[in-house]
One Martini backbone bead per residue (centre of mass of N, CA, C, O) as a GRO file, in nm:
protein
  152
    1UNK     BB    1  15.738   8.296   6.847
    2UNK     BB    2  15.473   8.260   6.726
    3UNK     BB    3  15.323   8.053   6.936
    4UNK     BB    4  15.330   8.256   7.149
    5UNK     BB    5  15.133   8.513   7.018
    6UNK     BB    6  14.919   8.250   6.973
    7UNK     BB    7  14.867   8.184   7.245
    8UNK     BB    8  14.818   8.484   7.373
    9UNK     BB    9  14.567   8.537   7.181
   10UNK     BB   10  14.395   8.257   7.265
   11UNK     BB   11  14.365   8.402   7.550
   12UNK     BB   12  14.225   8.655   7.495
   13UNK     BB   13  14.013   8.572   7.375
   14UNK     BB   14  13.926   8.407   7.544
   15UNK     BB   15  13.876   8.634   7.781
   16UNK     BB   16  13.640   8.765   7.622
   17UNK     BB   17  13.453   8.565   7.602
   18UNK     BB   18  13.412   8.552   7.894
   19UNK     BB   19  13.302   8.870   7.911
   20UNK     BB   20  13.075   8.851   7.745
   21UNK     BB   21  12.911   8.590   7.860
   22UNK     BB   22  12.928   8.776   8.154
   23UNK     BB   23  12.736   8.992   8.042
   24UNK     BB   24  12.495   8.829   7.911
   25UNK     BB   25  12.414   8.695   8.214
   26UNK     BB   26  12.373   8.976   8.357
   27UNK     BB   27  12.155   9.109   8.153
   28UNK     BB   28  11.953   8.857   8.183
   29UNK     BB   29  11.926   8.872   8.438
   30UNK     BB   30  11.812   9.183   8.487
   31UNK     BB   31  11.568   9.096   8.285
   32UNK     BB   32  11.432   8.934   8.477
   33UNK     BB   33  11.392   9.101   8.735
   34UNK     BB   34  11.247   9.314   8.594
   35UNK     BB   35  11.019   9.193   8.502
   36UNK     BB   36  10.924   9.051   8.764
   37UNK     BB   37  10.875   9.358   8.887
   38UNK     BB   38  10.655   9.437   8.700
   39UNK     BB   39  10.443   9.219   8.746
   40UNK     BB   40  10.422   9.259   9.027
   41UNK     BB   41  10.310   9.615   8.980
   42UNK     BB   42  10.100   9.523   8.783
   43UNK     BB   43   9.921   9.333   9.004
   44UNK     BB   44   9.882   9.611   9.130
   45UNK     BB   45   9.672   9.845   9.245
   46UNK     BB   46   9.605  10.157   9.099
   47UNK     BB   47   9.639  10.449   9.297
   48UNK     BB   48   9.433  10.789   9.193
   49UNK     BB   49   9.322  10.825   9.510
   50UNK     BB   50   9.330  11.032   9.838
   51UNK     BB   51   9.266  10.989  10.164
   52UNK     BB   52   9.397  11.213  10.400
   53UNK     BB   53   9.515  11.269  10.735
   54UNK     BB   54   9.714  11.465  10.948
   55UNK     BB   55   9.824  11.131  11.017
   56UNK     BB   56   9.850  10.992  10.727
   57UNK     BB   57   9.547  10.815  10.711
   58UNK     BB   58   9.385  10.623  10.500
   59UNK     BB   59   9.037  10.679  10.452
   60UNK     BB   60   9.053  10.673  10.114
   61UNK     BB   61   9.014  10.506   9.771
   62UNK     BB   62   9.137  10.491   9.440
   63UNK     BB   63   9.128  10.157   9.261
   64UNK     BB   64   9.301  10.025   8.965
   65UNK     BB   65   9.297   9.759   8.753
   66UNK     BB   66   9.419   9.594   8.456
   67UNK     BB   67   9.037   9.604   8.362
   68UNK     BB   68   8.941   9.894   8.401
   69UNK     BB   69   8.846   9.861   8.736
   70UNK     BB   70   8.696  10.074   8.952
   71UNK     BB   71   8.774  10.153   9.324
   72UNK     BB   72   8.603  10.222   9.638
   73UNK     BB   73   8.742  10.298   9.956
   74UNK     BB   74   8.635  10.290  10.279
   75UNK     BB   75   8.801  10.181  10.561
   76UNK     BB   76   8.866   9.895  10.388
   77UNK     BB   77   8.586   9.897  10.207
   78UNK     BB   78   8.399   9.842   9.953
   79UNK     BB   79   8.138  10.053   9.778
   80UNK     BB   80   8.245  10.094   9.489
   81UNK     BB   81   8.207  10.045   9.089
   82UNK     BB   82   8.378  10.078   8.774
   83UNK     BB   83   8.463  10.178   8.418
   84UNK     BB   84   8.484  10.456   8.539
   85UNK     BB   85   8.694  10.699   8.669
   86UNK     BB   86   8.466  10.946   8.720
   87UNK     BB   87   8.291  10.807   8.887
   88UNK     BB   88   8.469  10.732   9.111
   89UNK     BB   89   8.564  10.982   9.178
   90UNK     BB   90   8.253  11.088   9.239
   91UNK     BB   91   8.241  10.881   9.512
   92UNK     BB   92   8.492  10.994   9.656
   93UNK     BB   93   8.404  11.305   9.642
   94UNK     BB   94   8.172  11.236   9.878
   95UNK     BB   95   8.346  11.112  10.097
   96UNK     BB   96   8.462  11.340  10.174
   97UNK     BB   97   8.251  11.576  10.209
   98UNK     BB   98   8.142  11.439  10.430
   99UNK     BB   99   8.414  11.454  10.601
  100UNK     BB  100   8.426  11.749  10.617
  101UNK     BB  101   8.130  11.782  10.708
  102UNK     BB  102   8.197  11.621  10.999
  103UNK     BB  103   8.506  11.787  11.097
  104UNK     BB  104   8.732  11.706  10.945
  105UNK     BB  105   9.088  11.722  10.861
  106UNK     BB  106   9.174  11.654  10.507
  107UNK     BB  107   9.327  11.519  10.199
  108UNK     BB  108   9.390  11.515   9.885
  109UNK     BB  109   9.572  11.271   9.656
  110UNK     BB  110   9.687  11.277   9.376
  111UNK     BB  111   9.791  11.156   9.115
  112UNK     BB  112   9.938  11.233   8.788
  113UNK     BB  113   9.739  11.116   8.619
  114UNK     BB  114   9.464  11.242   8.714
  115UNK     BB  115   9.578  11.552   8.663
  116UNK     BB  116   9.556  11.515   8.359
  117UNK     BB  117   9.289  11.463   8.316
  118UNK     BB  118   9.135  11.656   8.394
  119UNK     BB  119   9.253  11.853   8.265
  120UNK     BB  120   9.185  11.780   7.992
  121UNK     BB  121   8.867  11.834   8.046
  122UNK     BB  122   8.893  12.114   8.097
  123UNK     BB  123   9.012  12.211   7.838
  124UNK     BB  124   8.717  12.086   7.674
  125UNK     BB  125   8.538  12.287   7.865
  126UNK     BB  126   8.601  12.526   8.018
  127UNK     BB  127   8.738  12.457   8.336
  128UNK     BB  128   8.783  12.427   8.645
  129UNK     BB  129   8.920  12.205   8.825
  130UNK     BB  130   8.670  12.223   9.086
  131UNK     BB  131   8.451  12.234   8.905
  132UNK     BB  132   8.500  11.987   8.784
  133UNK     BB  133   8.482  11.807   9.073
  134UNK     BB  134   8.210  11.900   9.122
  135UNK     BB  135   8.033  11.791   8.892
  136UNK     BB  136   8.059  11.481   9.034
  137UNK     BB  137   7.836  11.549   9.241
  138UNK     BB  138   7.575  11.550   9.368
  139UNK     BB  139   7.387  11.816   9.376
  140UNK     BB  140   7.367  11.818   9.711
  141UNK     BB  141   7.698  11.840   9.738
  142UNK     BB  142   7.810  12.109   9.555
  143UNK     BB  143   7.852  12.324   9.805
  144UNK     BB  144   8.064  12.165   9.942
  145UNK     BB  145   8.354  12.126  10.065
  146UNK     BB  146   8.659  12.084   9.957
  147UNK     BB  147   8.915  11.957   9.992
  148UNK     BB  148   9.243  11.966   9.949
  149UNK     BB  149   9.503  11.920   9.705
  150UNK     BB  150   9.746  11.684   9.582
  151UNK     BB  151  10.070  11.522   9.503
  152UNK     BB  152  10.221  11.224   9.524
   0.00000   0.00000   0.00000
């Protein structure tokens, strides 16, 4: 009788341990992964604002790679560059307020990330939103009507 509890426990363990080490290459399988799609969408250009038309095409945006260097892009093309997001953002919403001022109707939208920045900033200034959005452009253009903004 021994025998048999002994041969039975012995199958029992075998096979624990086969599901241990099934759910051990599952978890690490998993975090293969995990990390490859990280790394992934990490090496890809993080869009921090967009100007989009009526019909959802985005007609600019600005976009910041992971040495913290933003890129105005316009039409597909970029225009402008710098290591401050603030002041691509001030190139982004001239660029704006240019199409706005041209006849078109279209909308900014803001990351999440973007409008907490910002948030910040006003807060430290004692600044409403738009004035301090109207603040980062050049002076000239300053009086003209800003775009809608949204949130991605």
């Amino acid at each position: 009788m021994a025998k048999k509890s002994d041969a039975k426990r012995k199958a029992q363990l075998k096979e624990r341990r086969k599901k241990f080490e099934t759910t051990v290459a599952r978890r690490l399988a998993s975090q293969v992964r995990t990390n490859e799609w990280m790394a992934a969408h990490d090496a890809l250009p993080n869009i921090i604002a967009d100007l989009v038309d009526d019909d959802g095409a985005v007609l600019a945006y600005v976009e910041g790679e992971a040495d913290e260097t933003w890129t105005v892009v316009v039409g597909g093309v970029p225009v402008a560059g710098t290591n401050e997001e603030f002041s691509a953002l001030g190139w982004f919403l001239s660029a704006a307020v240019d199409d706005r001022s041209a006849g078109n109707s279209s909308f900014l939208r803001f990351s999440p990330w973007l409008i907490e920045e910002v948030d910040k900033r006003c807060e430290a200034g004692n600044v409403d939103f738009y004035d301090f959005l109207r603040s980062l452009l050049p002076s000239e253009k300053r009086h003209l009507t800003l775009p809608e903004h949204r949130t991605f």
